[in-house]
C-alpha positions as CSV (number, residue, x, y, z in Angstrom):
1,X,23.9,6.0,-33.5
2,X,23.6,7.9,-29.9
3,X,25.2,11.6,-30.1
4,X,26.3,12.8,-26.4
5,X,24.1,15.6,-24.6
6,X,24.5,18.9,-24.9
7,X,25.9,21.2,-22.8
8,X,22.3,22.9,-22.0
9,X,21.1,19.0,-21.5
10,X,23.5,17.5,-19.5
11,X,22.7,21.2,-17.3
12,X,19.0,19.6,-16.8
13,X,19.7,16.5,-16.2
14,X,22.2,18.0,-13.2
15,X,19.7,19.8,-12.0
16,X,16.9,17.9,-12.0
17,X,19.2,14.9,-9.7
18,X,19.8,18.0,-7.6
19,X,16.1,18.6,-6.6
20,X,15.3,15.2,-6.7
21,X,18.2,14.9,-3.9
22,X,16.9,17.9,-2.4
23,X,13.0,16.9,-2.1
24,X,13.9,13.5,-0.8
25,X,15.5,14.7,2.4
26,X,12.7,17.0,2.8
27,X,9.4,14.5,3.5
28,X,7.8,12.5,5.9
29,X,3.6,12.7,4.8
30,X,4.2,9.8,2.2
31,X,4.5,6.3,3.1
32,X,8.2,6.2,1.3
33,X,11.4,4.2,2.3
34,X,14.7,6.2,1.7
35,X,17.2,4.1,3.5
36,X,18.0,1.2,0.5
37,X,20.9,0.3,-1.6
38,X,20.6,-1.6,-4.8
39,X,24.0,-1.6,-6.3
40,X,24.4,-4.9,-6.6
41,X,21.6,-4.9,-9.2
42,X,22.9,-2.0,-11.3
43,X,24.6,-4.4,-13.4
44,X,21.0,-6.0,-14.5
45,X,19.6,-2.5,-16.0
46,X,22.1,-3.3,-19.1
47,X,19.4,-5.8,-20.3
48,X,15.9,-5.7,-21.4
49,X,14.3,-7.8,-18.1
50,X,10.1,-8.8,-19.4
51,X,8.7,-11.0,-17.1
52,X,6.1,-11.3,-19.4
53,X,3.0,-14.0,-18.4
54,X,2.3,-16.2,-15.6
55,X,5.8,-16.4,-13.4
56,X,4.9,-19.7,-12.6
57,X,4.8,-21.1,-16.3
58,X,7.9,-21.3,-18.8
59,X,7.9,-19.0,-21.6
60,X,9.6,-18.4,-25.0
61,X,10.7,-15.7,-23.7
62,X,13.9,-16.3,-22.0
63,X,15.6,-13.0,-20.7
64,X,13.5,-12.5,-17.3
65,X,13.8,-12.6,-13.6
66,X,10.8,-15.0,-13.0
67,X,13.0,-17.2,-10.9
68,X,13.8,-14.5,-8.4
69,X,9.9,-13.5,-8.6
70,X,8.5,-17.0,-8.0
71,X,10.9,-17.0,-4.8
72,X,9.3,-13.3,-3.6
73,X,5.9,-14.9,-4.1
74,X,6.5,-17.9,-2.0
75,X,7.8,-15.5,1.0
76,X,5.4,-13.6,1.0
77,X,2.4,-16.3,0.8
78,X,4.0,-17.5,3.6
79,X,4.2,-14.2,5.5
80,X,0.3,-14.0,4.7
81,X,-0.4,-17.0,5.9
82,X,-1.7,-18.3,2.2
83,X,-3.4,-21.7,2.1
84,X,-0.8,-24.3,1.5
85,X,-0.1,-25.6,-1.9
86,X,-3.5,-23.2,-3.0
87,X,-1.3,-19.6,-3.4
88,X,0.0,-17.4,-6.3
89,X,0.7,-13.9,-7.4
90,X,3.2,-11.6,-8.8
91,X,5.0,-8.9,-8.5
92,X,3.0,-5.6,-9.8
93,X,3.4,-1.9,-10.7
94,X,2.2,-0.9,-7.7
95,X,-0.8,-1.6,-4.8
96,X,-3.1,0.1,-7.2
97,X,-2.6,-2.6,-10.1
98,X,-2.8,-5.2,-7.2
99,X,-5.9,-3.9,-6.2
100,X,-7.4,-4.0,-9.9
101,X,-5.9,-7.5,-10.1
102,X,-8.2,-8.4,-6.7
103,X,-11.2,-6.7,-8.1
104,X,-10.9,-8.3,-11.3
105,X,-10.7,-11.7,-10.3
106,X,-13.9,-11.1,-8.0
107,X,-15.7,-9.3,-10.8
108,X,-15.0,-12.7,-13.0
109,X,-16.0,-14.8,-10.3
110,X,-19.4,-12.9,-9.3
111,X,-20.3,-10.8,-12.2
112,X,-23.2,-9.6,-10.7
113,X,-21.6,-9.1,-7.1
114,X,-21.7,-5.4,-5.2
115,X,-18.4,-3.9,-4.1
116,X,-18.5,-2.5,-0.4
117,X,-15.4,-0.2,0.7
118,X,-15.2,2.7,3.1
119,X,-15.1,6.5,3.2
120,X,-11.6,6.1,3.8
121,X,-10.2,4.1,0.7
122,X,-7.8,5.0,-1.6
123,X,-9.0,7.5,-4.4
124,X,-7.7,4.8,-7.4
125,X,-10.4,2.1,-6.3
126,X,-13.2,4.1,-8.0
127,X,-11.2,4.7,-11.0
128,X,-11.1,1.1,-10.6
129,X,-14.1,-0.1,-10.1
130,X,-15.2,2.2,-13.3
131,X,-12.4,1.0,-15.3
132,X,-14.1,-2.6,-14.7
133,X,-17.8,-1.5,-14.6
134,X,-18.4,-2.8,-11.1
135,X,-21.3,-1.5,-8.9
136,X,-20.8,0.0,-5.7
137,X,-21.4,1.3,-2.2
138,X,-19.4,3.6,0.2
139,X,-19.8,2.1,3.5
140,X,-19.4,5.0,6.5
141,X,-15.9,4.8,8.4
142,X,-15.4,5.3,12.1
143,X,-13.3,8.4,13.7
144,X,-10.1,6.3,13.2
145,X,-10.7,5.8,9.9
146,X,-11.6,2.0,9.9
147,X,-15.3,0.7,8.3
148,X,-18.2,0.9,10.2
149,X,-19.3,-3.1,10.5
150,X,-23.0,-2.2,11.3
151,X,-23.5,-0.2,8.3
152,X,-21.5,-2.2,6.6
153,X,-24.0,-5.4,7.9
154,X,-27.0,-2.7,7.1
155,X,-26.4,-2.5,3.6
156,X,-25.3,-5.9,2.3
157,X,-28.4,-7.2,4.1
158,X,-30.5,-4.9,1.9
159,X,-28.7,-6.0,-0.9
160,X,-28.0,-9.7,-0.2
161,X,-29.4,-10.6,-3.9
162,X,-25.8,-9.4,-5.2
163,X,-22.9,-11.2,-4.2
164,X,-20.8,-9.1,-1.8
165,X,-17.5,-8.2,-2.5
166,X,-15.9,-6.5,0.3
167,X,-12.7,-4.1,-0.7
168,X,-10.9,-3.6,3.3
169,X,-8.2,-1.3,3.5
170,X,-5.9,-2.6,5.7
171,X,-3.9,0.8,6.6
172,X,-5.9,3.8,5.6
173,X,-3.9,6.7,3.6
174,X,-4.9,9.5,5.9
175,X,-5.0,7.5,9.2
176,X,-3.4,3.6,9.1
177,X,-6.9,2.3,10.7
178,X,-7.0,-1.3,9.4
179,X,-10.9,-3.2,8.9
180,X,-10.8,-6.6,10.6
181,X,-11.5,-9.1,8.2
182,X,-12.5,-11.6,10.8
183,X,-15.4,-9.2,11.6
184,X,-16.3,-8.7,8.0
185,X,-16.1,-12.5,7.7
186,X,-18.7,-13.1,10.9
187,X,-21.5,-10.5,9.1
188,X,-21.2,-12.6,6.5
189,X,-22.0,-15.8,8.2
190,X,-24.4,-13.8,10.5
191,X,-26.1,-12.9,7.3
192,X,-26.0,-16.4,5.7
193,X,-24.0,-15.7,2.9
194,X,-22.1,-18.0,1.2
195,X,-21.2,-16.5,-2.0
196,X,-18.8,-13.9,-1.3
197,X,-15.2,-12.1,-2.0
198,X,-12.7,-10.0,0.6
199,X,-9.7,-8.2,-1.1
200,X,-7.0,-6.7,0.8
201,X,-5.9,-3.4,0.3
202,X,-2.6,-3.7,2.2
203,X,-0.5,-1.4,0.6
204,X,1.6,0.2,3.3
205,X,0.6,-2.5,6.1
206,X,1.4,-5.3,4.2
207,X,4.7,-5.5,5.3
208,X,4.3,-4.4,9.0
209,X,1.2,-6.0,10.3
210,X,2.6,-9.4,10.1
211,X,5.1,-8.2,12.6
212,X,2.8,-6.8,15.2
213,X,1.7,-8.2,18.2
214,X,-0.7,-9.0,18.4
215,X,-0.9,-9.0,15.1
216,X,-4.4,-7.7,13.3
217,X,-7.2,-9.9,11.5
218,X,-5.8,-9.1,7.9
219,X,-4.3,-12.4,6.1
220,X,-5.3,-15.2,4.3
221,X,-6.0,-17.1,7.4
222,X,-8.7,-14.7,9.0
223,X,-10.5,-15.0,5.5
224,X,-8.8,-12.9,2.7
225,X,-9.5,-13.8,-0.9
226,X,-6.6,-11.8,-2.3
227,X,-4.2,-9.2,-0.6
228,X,-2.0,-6.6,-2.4
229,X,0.9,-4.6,-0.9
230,X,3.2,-1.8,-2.3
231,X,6.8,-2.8,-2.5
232,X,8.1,1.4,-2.7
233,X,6.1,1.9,0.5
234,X,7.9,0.3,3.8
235,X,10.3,-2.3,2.1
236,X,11.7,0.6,-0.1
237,X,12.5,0.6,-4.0
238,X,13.7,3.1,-6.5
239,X,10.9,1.9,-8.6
240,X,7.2,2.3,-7.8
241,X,6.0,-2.1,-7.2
242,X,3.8,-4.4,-5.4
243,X,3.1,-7.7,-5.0
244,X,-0.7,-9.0,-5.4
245,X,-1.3,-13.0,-3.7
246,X,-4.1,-14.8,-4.3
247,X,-6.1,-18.1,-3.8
248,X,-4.5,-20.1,-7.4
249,X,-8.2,-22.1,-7.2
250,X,-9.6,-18.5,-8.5
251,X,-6.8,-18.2,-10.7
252,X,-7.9,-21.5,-12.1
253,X,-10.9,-20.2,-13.1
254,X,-10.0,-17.7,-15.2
255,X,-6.2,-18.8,-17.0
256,X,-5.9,-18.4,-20.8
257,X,-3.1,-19.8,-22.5
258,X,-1.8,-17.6,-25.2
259,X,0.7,-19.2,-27.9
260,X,2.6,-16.5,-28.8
261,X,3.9,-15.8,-25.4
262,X,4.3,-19.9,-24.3
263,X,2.5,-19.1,-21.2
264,X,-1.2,-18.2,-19.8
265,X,-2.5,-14.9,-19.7
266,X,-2.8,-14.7,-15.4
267,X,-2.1,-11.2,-15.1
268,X,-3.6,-7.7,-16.0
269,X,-0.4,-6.1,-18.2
270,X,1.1,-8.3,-20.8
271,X,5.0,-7.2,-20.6
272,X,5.9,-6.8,-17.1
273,X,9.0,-5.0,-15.6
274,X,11.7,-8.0,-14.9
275,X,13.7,-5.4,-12.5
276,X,11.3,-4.9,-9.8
277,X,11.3,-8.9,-8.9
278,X,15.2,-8.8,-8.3
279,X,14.3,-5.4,-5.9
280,X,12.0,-7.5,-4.2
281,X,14.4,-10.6,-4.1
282,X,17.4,-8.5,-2.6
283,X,15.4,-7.0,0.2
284,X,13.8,-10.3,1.4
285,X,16.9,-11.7,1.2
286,X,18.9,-9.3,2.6
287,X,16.4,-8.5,5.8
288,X,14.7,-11.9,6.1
289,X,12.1,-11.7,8.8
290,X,14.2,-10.5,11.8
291,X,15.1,-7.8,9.8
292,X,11.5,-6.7,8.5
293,X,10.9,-7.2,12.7
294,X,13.6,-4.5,13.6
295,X,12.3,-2.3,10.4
296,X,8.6,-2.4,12.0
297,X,9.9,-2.2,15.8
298,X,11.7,0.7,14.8
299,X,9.4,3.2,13.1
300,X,6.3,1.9,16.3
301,X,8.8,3.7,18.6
302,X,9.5,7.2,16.2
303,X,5.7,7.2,15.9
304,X,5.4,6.8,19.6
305,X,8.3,9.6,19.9
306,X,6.6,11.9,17.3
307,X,3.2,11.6,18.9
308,X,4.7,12.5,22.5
309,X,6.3,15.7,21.2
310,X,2.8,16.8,19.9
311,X,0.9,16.4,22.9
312,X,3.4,17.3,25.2
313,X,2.6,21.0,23.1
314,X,-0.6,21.0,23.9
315,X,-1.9,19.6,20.1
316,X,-4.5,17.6,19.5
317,X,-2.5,14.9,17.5
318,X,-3.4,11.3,17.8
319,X,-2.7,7.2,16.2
320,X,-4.0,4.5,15.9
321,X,-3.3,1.3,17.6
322,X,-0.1,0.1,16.7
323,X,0.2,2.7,13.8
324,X,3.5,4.2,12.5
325,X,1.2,6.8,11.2
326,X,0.7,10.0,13.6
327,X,-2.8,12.0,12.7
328,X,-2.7,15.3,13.2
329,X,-4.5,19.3,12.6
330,X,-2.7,20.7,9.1
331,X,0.0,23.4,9.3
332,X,0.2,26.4,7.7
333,X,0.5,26.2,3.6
334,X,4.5,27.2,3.2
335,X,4.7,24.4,6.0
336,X,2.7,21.7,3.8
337,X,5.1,22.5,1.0
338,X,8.2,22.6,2.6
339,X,8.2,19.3,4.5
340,X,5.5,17.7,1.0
341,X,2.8,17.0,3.9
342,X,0.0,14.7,2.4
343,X,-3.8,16.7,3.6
344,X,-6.9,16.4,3.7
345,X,-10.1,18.2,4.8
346,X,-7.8,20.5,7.1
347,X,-5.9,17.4,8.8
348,X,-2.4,16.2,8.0
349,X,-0.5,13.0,8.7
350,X,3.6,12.4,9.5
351,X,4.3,8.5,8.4
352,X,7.2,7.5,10.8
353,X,9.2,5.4,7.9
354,X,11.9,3.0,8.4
355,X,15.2,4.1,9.6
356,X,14.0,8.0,9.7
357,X,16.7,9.5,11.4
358,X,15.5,11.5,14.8
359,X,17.2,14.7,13.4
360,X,14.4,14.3,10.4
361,X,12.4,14.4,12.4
362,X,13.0,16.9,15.2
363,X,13.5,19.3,11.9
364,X,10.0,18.7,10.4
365,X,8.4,18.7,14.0
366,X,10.4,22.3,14.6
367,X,8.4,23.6,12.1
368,X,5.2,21.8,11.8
369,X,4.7,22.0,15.7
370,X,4.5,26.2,16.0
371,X,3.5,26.5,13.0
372,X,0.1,24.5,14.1
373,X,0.3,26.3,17.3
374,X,-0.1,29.8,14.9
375,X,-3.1,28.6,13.4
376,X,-4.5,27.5,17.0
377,X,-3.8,31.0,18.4
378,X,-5.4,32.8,15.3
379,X,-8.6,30.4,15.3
380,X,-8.7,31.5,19.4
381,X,-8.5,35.1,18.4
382,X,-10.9,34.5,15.6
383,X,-13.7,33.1,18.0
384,X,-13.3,36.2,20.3
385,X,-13.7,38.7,17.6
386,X,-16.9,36.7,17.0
């Protein structure tokens, strides 16, 4: 039997909803949508929701959303330009799971291939890639961020006895430069290699490169093997999520049916959370594509907004093409904290969300912008004294 809180307890719990409150108005260096409502769906957290095994296959189990997720999957193949009738997925913890899932399915198709991925990846893939015992190279990255295709073409070419597996970021965490999988795909040929695997690290892009035009060489149909996306990131969820896609011939390959759940064993946790499919399902649903369109159209013209107010005060802040991401030197520490500013290496970012109201943002950039300007003037003073 459940006894109620106590005073002291239901004081925490207060408080902690305060700050949360408090923090969330107060960011704009993680790539984080605000601006949902899922009320309809409160009703759904009286139940215990496990969308436990393959979506796609009945289970025993009967108290799950894999109707609503096998609908998310289909969107989403198609939004990826998936090969017809030669798709599936499901909906993940997050792009980090989805990029396990990808590396894992390439690992069981080439276990003795070589995994390729840039300076600029995500910190989890090396905890992945030692998780799963793969090998490795870090490939250079450009300025922007994006792989360098000639070292990239350098080094599988010394190593063209191991079956490449190429891990492209499309959307950098620092930067938003996206590797063109077309190109990656052409070295390949160039090199005369036939035996090979591209997964998609489209976490934050995912959902926004579809939409551009013109519209980068990411998807299934410029020669993706598997693409992951984050579903917390630009479509917006209370709940960390993703989505993983992938070529169901693969999957084919590596199904086990297990008995005791009814269904086959397709993806990497056994239980799986039944809420984040009906998330996914209500936002598709209630945006569609022209919605998605006006979410991406949107946060290209904030970023292009942001971007002017920076170099119209002289600072050296930049983007990359069709980016809602705007690059640019780090503020001073209290500032960092303040407005929860992702850095690195001395250079900060601002990600230009969905729907991020222009006061947000002339408040972050009133501080950020002399705050940079401070460090500029004591670096110039520095120098002198020099």
């Amino acid at each position: 039997m459940r006894k109620d809180l106590t005073t002291a307890e239901q004081h925490k719990l207060d408080n902690l909803f305060e700050d949360i409150k408090h923090h969330s108005e107060n960011f704009l260096g993680y790539p984080v949508s605000k601006d949902f409502n899922y009320d309809a769906l409160h009703r759904f957290l009286k139940y215990p929701l496990n969308n436990i095994g393959d979506p796609f296959m009945p289970s025993t189990w009967k108290v799950d959303t894999r109707e609503m997720e096998r609908e998310v999957i289909e969107f989403m193949a198609d939004l990826l330009n998936a090969p017809k009738n030669n798709w599936w997925g499901y909906v993940t913890n997050g792009g980090s799971e989805g990029n396990m899932y990808g590396l894992y399915l390439a690992r069981e198709l080439f276990p003795k291939g070589m995994v390729y991925f840039s300076q600029g990846t995500h910190y989890s893939v090396n905890k992945n890639l030692r998780i799963l015992n793969m090998q490795r190279v870090v490939i250079k990255s450009q300025h922007n961020g994006e792989i360098d295709y000639y070292d990239l073409k350098e080094t599988i070419a010394r190593n063209r006895h191991m079956p490449p597996i190429i891990f492209a970021n499309i959307g950098t965490t620092m930067t938003e430069a996206k590797d063109d999988i077309k190109k990656i795909k052409e070295i390949m040929e160039d090199l005369a290699i036939d035996e090979y695997y591209i997964h998609a690290d489209s976490a934050l892009s995912g959902m926004i490169a579809p939409f551009l035009k013109p519209k980068p060489n990411f998807d299934f149909a410029d020669g993706a093997d598997s693409i992951s996306i984050s579903g917390h990131k630009f479509l917006g969820s209370p709940i960390p999520s993703g989505v993983v896609i992938a070529k169901k011939n693969n999957i084919d390959r590596i199904s086990k049916s297990i008995a005791y759940i009814g269904s086959n064993d397709t993806t990497i946790p056994g239980s799986r959370n039944g809420f984040s499919p009906l998330v996914w399902w209500y936002a598709i649903k209630t945006l569609g594509k022209e919605g998605l369109q006006k979410r991406v159209d949107d946060s290209l013209k904030k970023a292009e907004y942001t971007l002017s107010r920076f170099i119209e005060s002289g600072i050296d802040a930049w983007r990359n093409t069709n980016s809602i991401t705007v690059v640019l030197p780090a503020p001073e520490q209290d500032v960092i904290e303040k407005w929860q500013l992702a850095t690195e290496k001395g250079t900060t970012h601002l990600i230009l969300m969905p729907n991020t109201p222009y006061e947000t943002i002339d408040r972050i950039l009133d501080d950020v912008i002399p705050s940079i300007k401070k460090k500029m003037q004591e670096n110039v003073e520095l120098e002198m004294v020099l």
